[in-house]
N, C-alpha and C positions, 0 to 999 in steps of 0.2 A: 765406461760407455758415455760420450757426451750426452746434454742434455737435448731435449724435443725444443726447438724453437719456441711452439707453441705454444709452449707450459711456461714459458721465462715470464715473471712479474714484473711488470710496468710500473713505478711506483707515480701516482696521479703528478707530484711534483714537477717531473721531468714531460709532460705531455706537452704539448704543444696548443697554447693559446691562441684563441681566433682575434687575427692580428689585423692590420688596414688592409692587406688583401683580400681576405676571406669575407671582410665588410665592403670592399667595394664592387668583389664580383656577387654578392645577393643584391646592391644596389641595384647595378646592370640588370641581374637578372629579372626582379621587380619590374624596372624600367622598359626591358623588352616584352614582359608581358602585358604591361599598360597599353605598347600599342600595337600588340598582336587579337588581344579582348575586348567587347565591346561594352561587355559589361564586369563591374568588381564588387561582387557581394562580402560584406562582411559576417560572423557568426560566430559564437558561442558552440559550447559543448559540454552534456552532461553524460560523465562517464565513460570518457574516451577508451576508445577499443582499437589495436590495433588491429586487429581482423575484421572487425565492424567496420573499421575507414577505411579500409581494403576492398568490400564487398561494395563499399557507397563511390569510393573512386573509379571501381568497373563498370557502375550505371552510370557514369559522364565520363566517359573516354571522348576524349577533344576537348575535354575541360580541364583546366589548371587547380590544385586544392596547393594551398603554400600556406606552409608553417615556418616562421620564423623569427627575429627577436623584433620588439617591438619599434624600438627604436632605433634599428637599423631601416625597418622597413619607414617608415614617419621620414625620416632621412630621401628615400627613396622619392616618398610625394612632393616634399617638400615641406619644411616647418612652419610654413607661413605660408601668406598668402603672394606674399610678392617673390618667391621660391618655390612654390608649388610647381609640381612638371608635369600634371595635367590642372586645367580649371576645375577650382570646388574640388581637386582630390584634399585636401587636405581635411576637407570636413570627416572623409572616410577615414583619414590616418588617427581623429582625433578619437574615435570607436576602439581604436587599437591599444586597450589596458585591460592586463590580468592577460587570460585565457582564449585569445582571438584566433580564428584564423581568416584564411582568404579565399575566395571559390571565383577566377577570372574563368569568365565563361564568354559564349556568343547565345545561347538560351536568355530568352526572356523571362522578365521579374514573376510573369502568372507563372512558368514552366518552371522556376525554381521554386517557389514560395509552394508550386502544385505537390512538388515532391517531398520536400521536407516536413509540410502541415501535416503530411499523413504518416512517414517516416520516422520508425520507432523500433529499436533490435534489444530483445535482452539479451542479458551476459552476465557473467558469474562478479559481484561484487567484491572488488578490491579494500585493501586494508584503510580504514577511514569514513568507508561507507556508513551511513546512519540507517543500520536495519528498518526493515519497511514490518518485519512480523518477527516474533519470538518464537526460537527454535528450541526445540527439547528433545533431549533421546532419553526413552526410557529402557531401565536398564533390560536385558535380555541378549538374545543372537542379531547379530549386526551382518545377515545375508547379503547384503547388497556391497560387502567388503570382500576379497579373495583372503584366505590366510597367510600369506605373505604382507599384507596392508598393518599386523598386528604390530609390528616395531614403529611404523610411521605413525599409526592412533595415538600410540604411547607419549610416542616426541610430541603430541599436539595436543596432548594433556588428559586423555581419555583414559578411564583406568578399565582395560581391557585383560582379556588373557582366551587363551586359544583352547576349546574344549573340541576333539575329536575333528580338528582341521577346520570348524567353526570360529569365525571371531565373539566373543560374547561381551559387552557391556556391564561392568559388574555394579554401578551404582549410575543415580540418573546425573545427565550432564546437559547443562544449557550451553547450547553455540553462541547464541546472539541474545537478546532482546530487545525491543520493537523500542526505535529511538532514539536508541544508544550506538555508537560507532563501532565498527566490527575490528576488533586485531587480527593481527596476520594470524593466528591459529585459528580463528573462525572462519575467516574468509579463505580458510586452505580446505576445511573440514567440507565448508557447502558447496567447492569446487568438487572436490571428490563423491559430495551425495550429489552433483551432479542438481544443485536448488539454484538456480539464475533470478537472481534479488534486485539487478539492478538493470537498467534500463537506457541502451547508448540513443542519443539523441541530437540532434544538429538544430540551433538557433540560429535563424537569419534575421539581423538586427538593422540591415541597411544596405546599400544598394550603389553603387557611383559609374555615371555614361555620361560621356561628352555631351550629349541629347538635353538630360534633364539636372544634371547634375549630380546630388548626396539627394538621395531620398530616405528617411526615416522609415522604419518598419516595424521599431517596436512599439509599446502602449507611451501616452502623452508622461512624461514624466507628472513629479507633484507638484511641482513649483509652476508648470504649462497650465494643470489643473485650475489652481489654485489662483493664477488668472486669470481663469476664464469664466471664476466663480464670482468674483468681487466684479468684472464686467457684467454680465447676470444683475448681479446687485445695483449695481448702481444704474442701471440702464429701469429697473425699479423705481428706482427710489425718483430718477425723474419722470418718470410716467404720475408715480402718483404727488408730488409736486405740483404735474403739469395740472394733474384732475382737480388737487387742493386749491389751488386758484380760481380756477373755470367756474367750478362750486362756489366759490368766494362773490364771485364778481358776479355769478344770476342768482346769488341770495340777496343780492342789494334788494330787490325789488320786494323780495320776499320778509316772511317771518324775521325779526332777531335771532328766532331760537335756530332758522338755517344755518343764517349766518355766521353764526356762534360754534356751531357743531365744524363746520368749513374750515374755519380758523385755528380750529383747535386739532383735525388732521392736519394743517398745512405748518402747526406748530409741533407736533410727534416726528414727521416725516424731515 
């Protein structure tokens, strides 16, 4: 009997690489979305879901969401400034490290920012996850399993056995604890109890239109801080300067002991 098409293994070697084709039609495609959109927000994501991106893709139909490699797309904007193929996109491509994607819309920055600040879906935590609480089963009947379920418990390390078409837990077992990264046996366990630990979320970190340019959206980094702390200071330190003087020069008329004390802030400062 030949074999089912379907079942023949592919061995990964022989697959076929994304080659200068495959990179210059995401280019294109990039590139026709630049100026079909009037705006290209960029964002973040914690605990990506495909059916969560699914549900968020259908509340913006007419909107574009594009995931793709990063340095294809940087390619797309252009690597510089004198290469960029819109103005100032390139500041949006330089956002594009780690875990990015794109959201080209015609919605304005309030209408996006409106949606996502409150936009928030649990879902069943994946292998990796850093438990938010510690889970424990104590031992006893495990109801909320069918007795069919008792060979899969097994395989995921639960020492179980089947009383009277009942599954029962024979000693206690911790899934997780609160901190620690979950492995694929716990995070298969709390799918099946049906416990949703983690939390799909969309970060928009910046914004790019022909209009205003790259706009910033996240909080001022430390080193922006950390500027604007030493201007602060020093904007300080001449004020009182400016007073250590002032003091100085209408103690003339005055006391020594003024003008001593004058001198001696404008010698601290």
């Amino acid at each position: 009997m030949p074999k089912v098409a379907r079942n023949r293994v592919v061995p990964l070697t022989v697959t076929k690489k994304k080659n200068k084709e495959w990179k210059s039609k995401n280019i294109e495609e990039v590139r026709s979305l630049l100026d079909r959109y009037k705006n290209v927000f960029v964002f973040s994501f914690d605990n990506l879901s495909t059916a969560r991106m699914q549900e968020v893709r259908e509340d913006w139909t007419g909107s574009r969401f594009f995931f793709g490699k990063n340095k294809v797309v940087k390619v797309a904007f252009g690597r510089n400034p004198s290469e960029e193929y819109k103005d100032g996109i390139t500041e949006l491509g330089e956002r594009l490290k780690g875990h990015r994607g794109l959201l080209f819309t015609d919605h304005s920055k309030d209408e996006v920012l409106k949606y996502f600040n409150t936009f928030e879906s649990p879902g069943f935590a994946k292998t990796g996850f850093v438990a938010t609480d510690t889970i424990v089963l104590e031992p006893g009947p495990l109801e909320q399993f069918s007795f069919s379920m008792e060979k899969r418990l097994r395989e995921l390390g639960l020492d179980v056995t089947l009383k009277k078409g009942v599954i029962e837990l024979l000693q206690q077992y911790t899934v997780c604890t609160e901190g620690q990264p979950l492995n694929s046996e716990a995070a298969r366990i709390l799918e099946l109890m049906e416990i949703q630990m983690a939390h799909f979320k969309i970060n928009v970190e910046g914004v790019w239109s022909e209009k205003t340019g790259f706009v910033d959206l996240i909080r001022p980094t430390k080193k922006s801080t950390k500027k604007k702390n030493q201007t602060v200071v020093s904007h300080i330190q001449r004020v009182t300067r400016s007073r250590a003087k002032s003091l100085a020069s209408e103690s003339a008329s005055q006391p020594n002991e003024i003008a001593e004390d004058a001198m001696e802030e404008l010698e601290l400062n």
